[in-house]
MMTF fields as JSON, N, C-alpha, C and O atoms, coordinates in Angstrom:
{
  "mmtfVersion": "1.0.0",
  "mmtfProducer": "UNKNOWN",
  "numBonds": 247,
  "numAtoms": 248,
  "numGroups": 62,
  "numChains": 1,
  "numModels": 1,
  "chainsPerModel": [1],
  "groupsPerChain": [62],
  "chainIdList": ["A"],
  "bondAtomList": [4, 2, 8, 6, 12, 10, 16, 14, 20, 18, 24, 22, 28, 26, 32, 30, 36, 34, 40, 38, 44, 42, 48, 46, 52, 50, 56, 54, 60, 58, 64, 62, 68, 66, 72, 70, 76, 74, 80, 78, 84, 82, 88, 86, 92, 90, 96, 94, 100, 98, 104, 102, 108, 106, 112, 110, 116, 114, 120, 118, 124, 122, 128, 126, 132, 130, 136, 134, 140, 138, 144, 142, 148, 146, 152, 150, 156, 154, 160, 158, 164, 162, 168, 166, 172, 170, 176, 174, 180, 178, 184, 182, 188, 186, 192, 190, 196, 194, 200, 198, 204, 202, 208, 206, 212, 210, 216, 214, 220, 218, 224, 222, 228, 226, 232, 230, 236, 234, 240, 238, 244, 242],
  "bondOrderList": [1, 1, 1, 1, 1, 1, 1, 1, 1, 1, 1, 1, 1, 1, 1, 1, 1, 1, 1, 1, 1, 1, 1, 1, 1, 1, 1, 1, 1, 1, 1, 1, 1, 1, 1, 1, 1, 1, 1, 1, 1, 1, 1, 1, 1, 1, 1, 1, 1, 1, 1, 1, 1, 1, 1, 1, 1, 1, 1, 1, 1],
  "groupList": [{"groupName": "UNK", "atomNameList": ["N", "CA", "C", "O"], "elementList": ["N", "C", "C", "O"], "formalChargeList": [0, 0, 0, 0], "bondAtomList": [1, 0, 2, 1, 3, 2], "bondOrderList": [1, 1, 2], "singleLetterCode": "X", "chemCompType": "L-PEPTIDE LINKING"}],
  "groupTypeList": [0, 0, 0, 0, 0, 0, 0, 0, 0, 0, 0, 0, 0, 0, 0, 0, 0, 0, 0, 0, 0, 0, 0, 0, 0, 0, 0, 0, 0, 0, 0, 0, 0, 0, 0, 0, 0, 0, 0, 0, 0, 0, 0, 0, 0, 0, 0, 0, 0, 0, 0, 0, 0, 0, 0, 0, 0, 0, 0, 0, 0, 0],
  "groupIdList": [1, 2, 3, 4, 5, 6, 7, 8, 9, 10, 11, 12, 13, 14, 15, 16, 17, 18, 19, 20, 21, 22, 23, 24, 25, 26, 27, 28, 29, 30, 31, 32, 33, 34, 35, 36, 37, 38, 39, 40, 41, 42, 43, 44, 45, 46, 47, 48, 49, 50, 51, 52, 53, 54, 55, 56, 57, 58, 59, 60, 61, 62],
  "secStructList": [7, 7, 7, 7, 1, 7, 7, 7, 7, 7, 7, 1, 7, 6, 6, 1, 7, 3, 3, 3, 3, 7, 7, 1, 1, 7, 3, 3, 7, 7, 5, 7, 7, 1, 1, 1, 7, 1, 7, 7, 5, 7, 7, 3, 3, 7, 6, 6, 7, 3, 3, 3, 3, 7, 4, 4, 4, 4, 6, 1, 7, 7],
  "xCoordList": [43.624, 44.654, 44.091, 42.886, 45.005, 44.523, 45.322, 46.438, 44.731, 45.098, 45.209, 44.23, 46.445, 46.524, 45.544, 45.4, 44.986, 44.4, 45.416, 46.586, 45.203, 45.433, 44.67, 43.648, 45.006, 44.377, 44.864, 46.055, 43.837, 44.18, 44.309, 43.408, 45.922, 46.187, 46.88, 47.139, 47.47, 48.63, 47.831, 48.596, 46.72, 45.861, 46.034, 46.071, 46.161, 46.305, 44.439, 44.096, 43.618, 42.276, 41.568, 41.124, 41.201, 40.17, 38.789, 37.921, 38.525, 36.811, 36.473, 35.357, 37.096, 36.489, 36.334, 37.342, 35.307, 34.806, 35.913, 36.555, 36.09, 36.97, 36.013, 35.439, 36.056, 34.67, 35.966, 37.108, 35.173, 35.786, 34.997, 34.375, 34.865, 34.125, 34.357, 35.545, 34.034, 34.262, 34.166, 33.414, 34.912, 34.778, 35.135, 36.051, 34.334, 34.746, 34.381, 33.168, 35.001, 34.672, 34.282, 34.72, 33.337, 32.83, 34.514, 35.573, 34.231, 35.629, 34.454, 33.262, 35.679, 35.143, 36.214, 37.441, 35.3, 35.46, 36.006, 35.758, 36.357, 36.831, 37.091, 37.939, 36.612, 36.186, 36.412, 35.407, 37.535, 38.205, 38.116, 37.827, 38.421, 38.251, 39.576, 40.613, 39.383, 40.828, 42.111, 43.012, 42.435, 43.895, 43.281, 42.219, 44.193, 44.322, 43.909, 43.808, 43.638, 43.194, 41.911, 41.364, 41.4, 39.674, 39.175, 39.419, 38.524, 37.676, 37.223, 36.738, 37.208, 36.648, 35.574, 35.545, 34.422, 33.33, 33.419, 33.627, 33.206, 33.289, 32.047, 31.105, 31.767, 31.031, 31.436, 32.509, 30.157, 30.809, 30.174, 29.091, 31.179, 30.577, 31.056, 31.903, 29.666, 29.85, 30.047, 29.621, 30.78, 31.171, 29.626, 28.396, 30.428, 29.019, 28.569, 27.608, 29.358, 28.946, 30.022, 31.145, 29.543, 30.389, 30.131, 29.414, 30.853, 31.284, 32.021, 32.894, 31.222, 31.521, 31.835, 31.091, 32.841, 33.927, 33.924, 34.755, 33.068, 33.045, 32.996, 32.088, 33.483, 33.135, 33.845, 34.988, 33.367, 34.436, 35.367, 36.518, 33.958, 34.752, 35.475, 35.887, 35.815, 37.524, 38.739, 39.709, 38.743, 39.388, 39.715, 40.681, 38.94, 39.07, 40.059, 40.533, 40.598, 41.318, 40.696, 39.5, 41.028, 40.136, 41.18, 40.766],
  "yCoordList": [-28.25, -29.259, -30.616, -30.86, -31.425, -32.714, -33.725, -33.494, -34.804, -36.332, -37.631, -38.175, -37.955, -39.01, -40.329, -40.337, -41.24, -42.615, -43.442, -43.482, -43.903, -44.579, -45.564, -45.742, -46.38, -47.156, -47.047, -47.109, -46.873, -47.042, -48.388, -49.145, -48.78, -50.519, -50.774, -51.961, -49.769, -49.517, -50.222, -50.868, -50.357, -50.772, -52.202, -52.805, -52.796, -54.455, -54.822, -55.693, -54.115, -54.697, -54.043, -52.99, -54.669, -54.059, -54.13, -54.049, -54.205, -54.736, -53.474, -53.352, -52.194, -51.496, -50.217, -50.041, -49.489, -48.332, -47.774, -47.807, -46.995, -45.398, -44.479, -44.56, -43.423, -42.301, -41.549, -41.556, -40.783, -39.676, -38.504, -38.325, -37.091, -35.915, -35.255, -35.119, -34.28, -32.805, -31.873, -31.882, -31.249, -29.636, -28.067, -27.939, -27.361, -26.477, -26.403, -26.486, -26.282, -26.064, -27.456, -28.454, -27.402, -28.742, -29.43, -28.854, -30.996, -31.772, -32.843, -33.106, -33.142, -34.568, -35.538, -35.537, -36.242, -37.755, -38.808, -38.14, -39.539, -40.845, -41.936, -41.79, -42.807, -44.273, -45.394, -45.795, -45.885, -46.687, -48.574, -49.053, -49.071, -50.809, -51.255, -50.629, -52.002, -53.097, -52.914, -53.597, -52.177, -51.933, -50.563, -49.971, -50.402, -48.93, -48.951, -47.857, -49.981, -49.869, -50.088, -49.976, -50.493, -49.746, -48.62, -47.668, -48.368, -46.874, -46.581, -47.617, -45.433, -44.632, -44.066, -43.328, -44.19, -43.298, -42.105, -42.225, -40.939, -39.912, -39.23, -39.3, -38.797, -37.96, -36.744, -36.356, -36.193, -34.2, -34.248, -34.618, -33.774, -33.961, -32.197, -31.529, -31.803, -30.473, -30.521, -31.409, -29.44, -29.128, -30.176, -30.151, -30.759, -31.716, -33.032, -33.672, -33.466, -34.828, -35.882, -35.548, -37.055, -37.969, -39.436, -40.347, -39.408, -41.456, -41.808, -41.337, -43.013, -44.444, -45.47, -45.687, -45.944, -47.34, -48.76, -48.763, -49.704, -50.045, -52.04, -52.172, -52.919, -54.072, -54.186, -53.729, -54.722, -54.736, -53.057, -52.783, -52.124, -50.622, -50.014, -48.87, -51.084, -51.106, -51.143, -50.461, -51.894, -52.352, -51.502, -51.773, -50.827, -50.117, -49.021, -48.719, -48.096, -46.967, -46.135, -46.427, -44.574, -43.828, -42.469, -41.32],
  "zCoordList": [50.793, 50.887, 50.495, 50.442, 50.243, 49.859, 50.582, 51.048, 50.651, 51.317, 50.226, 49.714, 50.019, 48.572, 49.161, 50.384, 48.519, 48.576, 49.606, 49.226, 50.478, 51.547, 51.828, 51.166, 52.841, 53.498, 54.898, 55.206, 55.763, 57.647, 57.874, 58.237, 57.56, 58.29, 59.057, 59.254, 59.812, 60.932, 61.926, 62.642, 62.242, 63.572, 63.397, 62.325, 64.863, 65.221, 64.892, 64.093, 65.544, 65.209, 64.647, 65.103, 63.143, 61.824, 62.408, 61.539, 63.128, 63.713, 63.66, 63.155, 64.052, 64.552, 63.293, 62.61, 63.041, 61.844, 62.244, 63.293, 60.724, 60.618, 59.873, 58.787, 61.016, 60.827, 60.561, 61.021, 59.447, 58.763, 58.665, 57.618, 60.232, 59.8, 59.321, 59.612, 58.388, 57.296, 58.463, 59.438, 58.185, 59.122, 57.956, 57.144, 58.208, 56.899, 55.64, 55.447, 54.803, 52.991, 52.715, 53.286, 51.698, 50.89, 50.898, 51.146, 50.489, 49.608, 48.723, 48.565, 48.375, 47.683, 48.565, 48.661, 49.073, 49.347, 48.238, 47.234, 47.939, 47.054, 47.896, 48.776, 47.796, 48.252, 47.156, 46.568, 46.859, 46.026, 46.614, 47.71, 45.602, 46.255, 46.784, 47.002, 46.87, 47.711, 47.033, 47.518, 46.045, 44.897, 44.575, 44.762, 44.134, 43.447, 42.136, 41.581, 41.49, 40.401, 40.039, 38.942, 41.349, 41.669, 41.233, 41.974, 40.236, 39.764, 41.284, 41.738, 42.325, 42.993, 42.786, 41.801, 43.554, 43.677, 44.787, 45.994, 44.039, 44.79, 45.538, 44.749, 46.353, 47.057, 47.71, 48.173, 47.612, 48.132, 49.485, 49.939, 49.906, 51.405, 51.478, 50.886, 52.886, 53.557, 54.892, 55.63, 55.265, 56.816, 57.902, 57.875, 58.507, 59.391, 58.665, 59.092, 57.441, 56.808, 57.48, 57.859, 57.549, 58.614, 57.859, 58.274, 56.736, 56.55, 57.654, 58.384, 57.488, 58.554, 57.361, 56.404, 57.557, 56.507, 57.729, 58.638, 57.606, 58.39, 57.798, 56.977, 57.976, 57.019, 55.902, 55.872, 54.961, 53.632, 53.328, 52.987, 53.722, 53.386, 54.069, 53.879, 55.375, 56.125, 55.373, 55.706, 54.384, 54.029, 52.12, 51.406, 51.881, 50.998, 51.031, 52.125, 49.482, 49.157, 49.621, 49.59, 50.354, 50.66, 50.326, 50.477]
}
């Protein structure tokens, strides 16, 4: 399954990281800039890999 590019901005306070764990089959990750028209860098993450978006990469496409 897949999850389109988003951003988590529903929350009143940005201070705080959005941890994202893998459970299961490899994915690819995509980590995009502040617009959508940010080129994305991707990473493969496996079951037990855990980005932390935390600072400017709060605020990024994911």
């Amino acid at each position: 399954d897949t999850l389109g590019g988003h951003l988590d901005d529903m929350e009143a306070d940005w201070s705080k990281p959005i941890v994202s764990l893998s459970l299961g089959c490899k994915a690819i990750f995509l980590l995009g800039g502040k617009s959508r028209e940010d080129a994305p860098i991707a990473m493969f993450l496996r079951s037990g890999d855990v980005v932390l978006m935390a600072g400017e990469a709060r605020e990024c496409f994911h």
